[in-house]
C-alpha positions in Angstrom: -48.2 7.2 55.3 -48.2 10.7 52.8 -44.9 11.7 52.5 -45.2 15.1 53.5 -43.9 18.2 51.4 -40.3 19.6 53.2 -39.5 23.3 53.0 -35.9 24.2 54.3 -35.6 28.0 54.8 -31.9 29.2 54.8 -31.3 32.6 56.0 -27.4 33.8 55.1 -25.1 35.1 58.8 -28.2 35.1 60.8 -27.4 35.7 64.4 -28.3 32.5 66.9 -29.5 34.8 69.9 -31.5 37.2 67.0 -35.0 36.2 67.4 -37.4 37.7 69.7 -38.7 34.1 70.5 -35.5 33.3 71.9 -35.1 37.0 73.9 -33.6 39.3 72.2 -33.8 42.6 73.4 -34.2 44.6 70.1 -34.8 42.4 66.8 -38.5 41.4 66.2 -39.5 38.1 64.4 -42.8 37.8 64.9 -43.6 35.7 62.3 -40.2 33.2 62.8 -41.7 33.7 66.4 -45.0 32.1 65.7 -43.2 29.2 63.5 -41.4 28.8 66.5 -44.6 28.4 68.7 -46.1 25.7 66.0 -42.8 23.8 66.0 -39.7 23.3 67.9 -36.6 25.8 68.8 -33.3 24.1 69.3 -31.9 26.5 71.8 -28.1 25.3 70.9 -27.6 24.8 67.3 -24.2 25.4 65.4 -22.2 25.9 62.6 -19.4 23.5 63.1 -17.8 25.5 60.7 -19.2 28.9 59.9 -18.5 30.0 56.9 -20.9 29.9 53.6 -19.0 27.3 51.5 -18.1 24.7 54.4 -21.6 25.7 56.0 -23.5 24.6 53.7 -21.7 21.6 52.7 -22.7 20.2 56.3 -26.1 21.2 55.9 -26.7 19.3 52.3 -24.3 16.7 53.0 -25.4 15.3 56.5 -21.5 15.1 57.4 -19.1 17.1 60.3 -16.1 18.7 58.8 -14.2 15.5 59.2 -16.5 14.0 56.6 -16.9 16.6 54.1 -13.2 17.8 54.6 -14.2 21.5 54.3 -12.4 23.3 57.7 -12.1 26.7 55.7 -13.6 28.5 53.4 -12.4 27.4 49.6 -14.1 29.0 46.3 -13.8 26.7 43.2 -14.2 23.1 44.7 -16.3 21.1 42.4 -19.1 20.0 44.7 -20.7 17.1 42.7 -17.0 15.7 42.3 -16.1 15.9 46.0 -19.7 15.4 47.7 -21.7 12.8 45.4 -24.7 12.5 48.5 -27.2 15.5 49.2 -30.0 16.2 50.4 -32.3 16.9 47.0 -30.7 13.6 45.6 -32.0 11.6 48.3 -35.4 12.8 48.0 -35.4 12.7 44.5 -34.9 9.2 44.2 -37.5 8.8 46.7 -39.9 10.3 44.8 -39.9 14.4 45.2 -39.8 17.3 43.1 -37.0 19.2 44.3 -36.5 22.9 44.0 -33.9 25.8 45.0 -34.2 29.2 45.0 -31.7 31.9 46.5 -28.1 32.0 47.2 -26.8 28.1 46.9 -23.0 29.3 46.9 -21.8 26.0 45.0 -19.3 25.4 42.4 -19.2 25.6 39.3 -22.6 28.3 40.0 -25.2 26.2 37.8 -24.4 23.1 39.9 -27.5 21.3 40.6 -26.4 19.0 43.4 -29.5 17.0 43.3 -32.3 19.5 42.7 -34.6 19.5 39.8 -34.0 22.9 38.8 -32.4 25.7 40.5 -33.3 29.9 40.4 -29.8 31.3 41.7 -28.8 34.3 43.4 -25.9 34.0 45.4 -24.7 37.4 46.7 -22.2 39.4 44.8 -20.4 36.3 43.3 -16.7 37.4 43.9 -15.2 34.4 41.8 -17.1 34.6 39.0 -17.0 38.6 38.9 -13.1 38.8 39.8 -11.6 35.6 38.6 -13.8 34.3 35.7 -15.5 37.7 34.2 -18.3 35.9 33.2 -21.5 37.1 32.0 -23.6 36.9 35.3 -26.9 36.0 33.2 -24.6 32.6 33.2 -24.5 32.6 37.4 -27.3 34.4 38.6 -31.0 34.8 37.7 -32.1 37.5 39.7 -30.2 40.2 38.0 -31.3 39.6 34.6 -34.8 39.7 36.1 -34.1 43.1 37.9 -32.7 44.4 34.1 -36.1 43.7 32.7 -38.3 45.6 35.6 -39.9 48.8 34.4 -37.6 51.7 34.5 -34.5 49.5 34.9 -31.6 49.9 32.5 -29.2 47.2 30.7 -26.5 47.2 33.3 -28.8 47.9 36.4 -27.1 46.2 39.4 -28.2 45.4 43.2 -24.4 47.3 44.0 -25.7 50.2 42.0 -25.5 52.2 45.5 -22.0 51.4 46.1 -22.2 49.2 49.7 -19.8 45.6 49.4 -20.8 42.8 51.0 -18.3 42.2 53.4 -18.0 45.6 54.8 -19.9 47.6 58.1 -21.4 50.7 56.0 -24.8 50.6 56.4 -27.6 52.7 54.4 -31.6 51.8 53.2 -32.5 49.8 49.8 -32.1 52.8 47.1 -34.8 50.5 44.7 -38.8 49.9 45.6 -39.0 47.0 47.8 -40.5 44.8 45.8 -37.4 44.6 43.5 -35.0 43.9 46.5 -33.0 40.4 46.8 -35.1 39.0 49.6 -38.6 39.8 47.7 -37.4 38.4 44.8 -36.6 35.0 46.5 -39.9 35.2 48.5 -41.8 36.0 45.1 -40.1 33.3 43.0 -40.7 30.8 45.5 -44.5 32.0 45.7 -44.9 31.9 42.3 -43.2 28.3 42.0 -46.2 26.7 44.1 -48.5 27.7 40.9 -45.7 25.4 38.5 -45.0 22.1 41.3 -46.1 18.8 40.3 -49.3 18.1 42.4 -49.1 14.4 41.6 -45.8 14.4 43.8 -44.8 15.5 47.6 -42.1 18.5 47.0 -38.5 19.7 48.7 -38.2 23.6 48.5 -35.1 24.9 49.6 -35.5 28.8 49.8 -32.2 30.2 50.4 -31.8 33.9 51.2 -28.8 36.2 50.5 -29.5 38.9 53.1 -29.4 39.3 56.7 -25.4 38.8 55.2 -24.1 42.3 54.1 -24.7 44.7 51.9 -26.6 45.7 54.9 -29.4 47.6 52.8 -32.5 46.5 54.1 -36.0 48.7 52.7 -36.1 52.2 54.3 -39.0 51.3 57.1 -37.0 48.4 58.8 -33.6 50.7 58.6 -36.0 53.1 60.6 -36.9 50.2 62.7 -33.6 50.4 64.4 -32.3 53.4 63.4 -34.0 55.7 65.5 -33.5 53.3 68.8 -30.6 53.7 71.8 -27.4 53.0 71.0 -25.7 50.2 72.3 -21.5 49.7 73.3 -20.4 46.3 71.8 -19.7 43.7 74.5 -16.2 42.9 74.8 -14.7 40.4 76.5 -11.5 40.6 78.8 -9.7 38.2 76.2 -9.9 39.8 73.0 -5.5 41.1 72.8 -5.4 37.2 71.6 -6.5 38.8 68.6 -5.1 41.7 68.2 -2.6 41.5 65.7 -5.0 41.7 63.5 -6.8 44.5 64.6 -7.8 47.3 61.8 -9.9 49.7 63.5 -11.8 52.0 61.6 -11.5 49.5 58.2 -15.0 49.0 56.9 -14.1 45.4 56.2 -12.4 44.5 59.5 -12.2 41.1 60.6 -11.1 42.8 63.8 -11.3 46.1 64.8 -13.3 48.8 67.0 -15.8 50.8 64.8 -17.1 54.5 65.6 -20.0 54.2 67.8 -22.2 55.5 64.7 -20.8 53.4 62.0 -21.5 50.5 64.6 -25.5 51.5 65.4 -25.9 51.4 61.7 -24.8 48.2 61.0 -26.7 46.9 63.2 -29.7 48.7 62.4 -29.0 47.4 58.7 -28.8 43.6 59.9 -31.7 43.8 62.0 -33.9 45.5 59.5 -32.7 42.5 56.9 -34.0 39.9 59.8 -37.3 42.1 60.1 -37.7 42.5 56.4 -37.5 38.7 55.7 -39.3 37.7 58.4 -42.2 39.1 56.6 -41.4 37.5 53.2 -41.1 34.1 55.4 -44.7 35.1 56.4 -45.6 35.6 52.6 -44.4 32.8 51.2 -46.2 30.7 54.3 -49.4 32.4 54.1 -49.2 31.6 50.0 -48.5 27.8 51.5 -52.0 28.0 53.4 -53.7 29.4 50.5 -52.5 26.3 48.4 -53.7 23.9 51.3 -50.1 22.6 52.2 -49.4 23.6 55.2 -50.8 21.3 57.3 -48.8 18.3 55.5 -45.4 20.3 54.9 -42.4 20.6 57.2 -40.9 24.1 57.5 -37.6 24.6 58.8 -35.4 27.8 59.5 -31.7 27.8 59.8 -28.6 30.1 59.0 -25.7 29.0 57.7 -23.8 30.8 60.5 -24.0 33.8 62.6 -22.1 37.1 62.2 -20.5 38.8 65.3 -21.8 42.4 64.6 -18.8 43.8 66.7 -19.0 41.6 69.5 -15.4 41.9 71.1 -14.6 44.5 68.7 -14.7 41.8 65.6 -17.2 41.5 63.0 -18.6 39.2 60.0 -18.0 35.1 60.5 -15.3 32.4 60.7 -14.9 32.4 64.8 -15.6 30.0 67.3 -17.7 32.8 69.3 -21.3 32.3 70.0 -22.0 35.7 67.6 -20.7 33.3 64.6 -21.2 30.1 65.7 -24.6 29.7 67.6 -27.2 29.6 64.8 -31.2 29.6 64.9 -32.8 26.3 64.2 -36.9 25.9 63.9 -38.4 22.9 62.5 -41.8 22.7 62.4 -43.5 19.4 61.2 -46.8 18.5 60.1 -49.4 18.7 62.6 -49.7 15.1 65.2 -45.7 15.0 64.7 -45.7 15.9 68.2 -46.3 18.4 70.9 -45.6 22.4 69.7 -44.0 24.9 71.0 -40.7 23.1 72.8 -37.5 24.2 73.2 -34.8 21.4 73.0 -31.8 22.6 74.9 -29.2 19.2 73.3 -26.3 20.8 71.2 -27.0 20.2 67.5 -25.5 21.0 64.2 -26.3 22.3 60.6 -25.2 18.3 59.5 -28.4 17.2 61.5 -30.8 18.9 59.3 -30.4 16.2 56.1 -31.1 13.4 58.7 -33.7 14.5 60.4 -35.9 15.9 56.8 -34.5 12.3 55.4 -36.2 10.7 58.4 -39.2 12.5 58.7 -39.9 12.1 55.2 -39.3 7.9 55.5 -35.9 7.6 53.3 -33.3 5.5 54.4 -30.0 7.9 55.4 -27.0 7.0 53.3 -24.0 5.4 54.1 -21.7 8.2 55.8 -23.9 10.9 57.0 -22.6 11.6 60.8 -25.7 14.1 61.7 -28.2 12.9 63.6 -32.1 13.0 63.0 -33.9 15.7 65.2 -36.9 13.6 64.8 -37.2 12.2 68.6 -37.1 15.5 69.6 -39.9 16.6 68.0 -42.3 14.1 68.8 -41.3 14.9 72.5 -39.3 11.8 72.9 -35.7 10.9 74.1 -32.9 10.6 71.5 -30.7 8.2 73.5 -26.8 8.0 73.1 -27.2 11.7 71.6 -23.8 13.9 71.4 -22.0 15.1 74.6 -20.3 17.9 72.6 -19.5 18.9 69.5 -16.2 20.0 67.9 -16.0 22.9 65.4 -13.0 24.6 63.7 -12.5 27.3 60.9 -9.0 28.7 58.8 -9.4 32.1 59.7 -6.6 35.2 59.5 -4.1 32.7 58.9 -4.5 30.7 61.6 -7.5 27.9 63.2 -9.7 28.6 65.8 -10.7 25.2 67.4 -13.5 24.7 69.7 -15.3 22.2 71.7 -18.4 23.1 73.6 -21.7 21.6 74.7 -23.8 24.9 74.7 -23.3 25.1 78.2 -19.5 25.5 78.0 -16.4 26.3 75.2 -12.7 25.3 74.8 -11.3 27.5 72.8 -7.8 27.1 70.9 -5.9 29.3 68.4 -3.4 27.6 66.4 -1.3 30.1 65.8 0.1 30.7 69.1 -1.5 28.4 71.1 -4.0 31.0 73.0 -6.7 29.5 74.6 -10.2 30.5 76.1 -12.4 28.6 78.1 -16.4 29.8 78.8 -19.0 29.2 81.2 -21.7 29.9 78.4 -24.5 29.6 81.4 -23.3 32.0 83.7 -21.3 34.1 80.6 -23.6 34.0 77.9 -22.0 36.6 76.0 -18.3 35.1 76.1 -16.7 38.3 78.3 -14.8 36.7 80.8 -12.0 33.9 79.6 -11.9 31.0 82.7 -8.8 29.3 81.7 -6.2 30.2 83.6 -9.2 30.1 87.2 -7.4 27.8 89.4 -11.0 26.6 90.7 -11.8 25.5 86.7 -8.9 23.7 86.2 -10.2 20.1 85.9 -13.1 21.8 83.9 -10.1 22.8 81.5 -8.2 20.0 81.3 -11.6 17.6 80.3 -12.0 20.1 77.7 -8.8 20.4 76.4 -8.9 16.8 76.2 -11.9 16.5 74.2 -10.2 18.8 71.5 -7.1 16.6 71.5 -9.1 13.4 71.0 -11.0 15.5 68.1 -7.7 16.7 66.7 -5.3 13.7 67.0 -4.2 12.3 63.8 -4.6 15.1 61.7 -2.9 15.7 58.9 -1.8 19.4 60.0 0.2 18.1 63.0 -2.1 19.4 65.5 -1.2 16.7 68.2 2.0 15.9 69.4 2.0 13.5 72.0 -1.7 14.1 73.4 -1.0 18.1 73.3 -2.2 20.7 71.4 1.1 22.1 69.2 0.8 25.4 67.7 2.3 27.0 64.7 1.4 24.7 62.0 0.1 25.4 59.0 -3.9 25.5 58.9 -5.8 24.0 55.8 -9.0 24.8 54.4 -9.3 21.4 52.5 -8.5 18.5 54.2 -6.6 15.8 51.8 -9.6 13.5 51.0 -11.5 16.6 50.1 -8.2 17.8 47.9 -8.1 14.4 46.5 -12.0 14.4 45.3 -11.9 17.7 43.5 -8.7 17.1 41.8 -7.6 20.5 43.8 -3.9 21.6 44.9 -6.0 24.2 46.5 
């Protein structure tokens, strides 16, 4: 059998419920839509834990947090040192030309992990802008390339209009299109079909920075949503858990109620991002046509996590909530794989992706990958003995939010004092009303609880104390075999 070509399409905080295909009311994807129609749409896909670093780390490793050790998000962890399998190192040995272009978000930057050669562009780059002061020619090759476009300057910069990107404030692209992040990664990845080895089947990974703030998408898909009917963020009758660490007003607010304008334009800025890449998706596809591939190529589409976009008054990533959690997950194989156009409704998670490319590509999984292949699924089969539920965690505002669900329903528990949530996810898709203390769900509580004890027990934090949930103890970000790896006190 031809080993087909593999093209994994990582978008950056990219809503779960934010395609049309799945029914949004406002965002359009027409073009993800159609993927969606060619392939399958896993309806319950997560982040186990959604943050960038861990994230990704499940998605190139094949492993749950338990695995990998990442439970927080941790700059500076050598990734080579502390995760020796991936994903482009599998498929090199079997034979691929492997390539990455975008945001990989890896450490140190120039990191390979596997891939033959890498064309980086990670976002802003705190660490190696704060901490190391590098020279970002070193770390990132799309802002040398902007430097040299025609009427640039020597220290031209994608901030050059002043938004951050971890903050609300919202406002269009202030360069012509065709030199903003996302067409720059569409382009490069266009252009790198002309340079591939056509003796050899090939793994693209094109990783995009954006729907992720600065929300500055071009001026015609602010517009999009600009100009539409404001919206009040849901909030759910649960959310004083939280709020000691409400900062209303703060641009960069974990927590915190925003002024309904400042509100209606981030969101207008984070759905014209999902607009504006779903057309460079369409590019770089229709380029894939032109070269004859498509028909032998696997195309997947998956975020790293979601972003809550001031869902119960909190905003940006790192929650159990389905706004940062839920993720969107297409995969669409060659044609004959199986029947297009599905929906599978099984909870799944960003570690199945490496399995299931691994599989459909005929290369053995490695020892100590925990996700499972999607493969069955696609070729309209049963996957027997598949997961019941799935536990995911995070370090967050100096605490961890722990939670078990199934997509259908999610335990909820806050270590820091013990506060805890429980959803019916079918009946409450948008998380307002917390069931925990309903005397008629009170064996639906305890199973649940129980799940996240059996999850939790053992753990070095001291999560458990005789079969219950203890709070007050000290999160990690790194669990101690991840420490131990990188040689990190971190």
């Amino acid at each position: 059998m031809t080993q087909p070509n593999i093209v994994l399409i990582c978008v950056d905080q990219w809503r779960g419920d934010a395609l049309s295909a799945a029914g949004h009311p406002v965002v359009r994807t027409p073009y993800l839509d159609r993927l969606a129609a060619r392939g399958t749409r896993f309806s319950r896909a997560y982040s186990a834990t959604p943050t960038c670093v861990p994230a990704r780390v499940a998605l190139m490793t094949g492993q749950s947090q338990e695995a990998h050790g990442r439970v927080g998000y941790t700059d500076g962890i050598p990734f080579d040192r502390t995760h020796p399998v991936s994903l482009p190192r599998e498929l090199g040995r079997a034979g691929y030309q492997t390539m990455a272009i975008g945001k990989m978000h890896v450490w140190p930057e120039r990191s390979r992990i596997g891939f033959d050669d890498v064309l980086l562009h990670d976002g802003y780059l705190h660490f190696a802008r704060r901490r190391d002061k590098r020279d970002l020619r070193e770390v990132d090759d799309y802002l040398p390339w902007l430097r040299k476009q025609p009427g640039a300057t020597a220290d031209e910069d994608y901030t050059d209009n002043g938004l951050d990107c971890n903050t609300v404030v919202a406002r269009p692209w202030d360069k012509p299109e065709s030199l903003h992040p996302t067409n720059w990664a569409a382009a490069e990845a266009v252009n790198w079909l002309y340079r591939r080895d056509p003796t050899r089947p090939f793994f693209l990974y094109l990783s995009f920075h954006r729907p992720h703030a600065p929300l500055d998408p071009p001026q015609w898909a602010f517009d999009q949503y600009v100009g539409g009917e404001p919206s009040d963020p849901i909030v759910g009758d649960w959310t004083a858990d939280w709020d000691e660490f409400r900062r209303d007003g703060a641009a960069d607010a974990l927590v915190g109620r925003q002024s309904d304008d400042v509100h209606h334009r981030a969101k207008a800025g984070y759905y014209g991002h999902m607009s504006h890449i779903d057309q460079q998706i369409n590019r770089f596809l229709d380029a894939l046509g032109e070269h004859g591939l498509r028909d032998n190529t696997v195309v997947v589409f998956v975020s790293d996590h979601g972003d809550m976009m001031g869902d119960h008054d909190m905003y940006r990533k790192g929650y159990a909530y389905e706004g940062s959690a839920h993720v969107p997950l297409i995969v669409s194989a060659p044609a004959g794989t199986g029947p297009a156009g599905g929906v599978v409704d099984q909870v799944t998670e960003l570690r199945d992706v490496m399995p299931t490319l691994l599989d459909l590509a005929g290369v053995p999984v490695p020892e100590g990958v925990d996700g499972r292949s999607l493969a069955p699924y696609l070729r309209g089969e049963a996957a027997p003995g598949w997961r019941a539920s799935l536990h995911g965690e995070h370090a967050i505002l100096g605490q961890s939010c722990q939670w078990v669900t199934d997509g259908r329903q999610k335990f909820v528990w806050l270590s820091g004092k013990g506060n805890e949530q429980f959803f019916d996810l079918t009946e409450d898709p948008h998380e307002e009303h917390n069931l925990v203390n309903d005397p008629a769900r009170e064996e639906e509580v305890a199973r649940w609880r129980q799940l996240l004890v059996n999850a939790l027990s053992g753990r070095e934090e001291g999560y458990v104390v005789n079969g219950r949930l203890v709070p007050g103890r000290e999160p990690l970000s790194l669990l101690a075999h991840a420490r131990h790896a990188a040689g990190s006190g971190a």
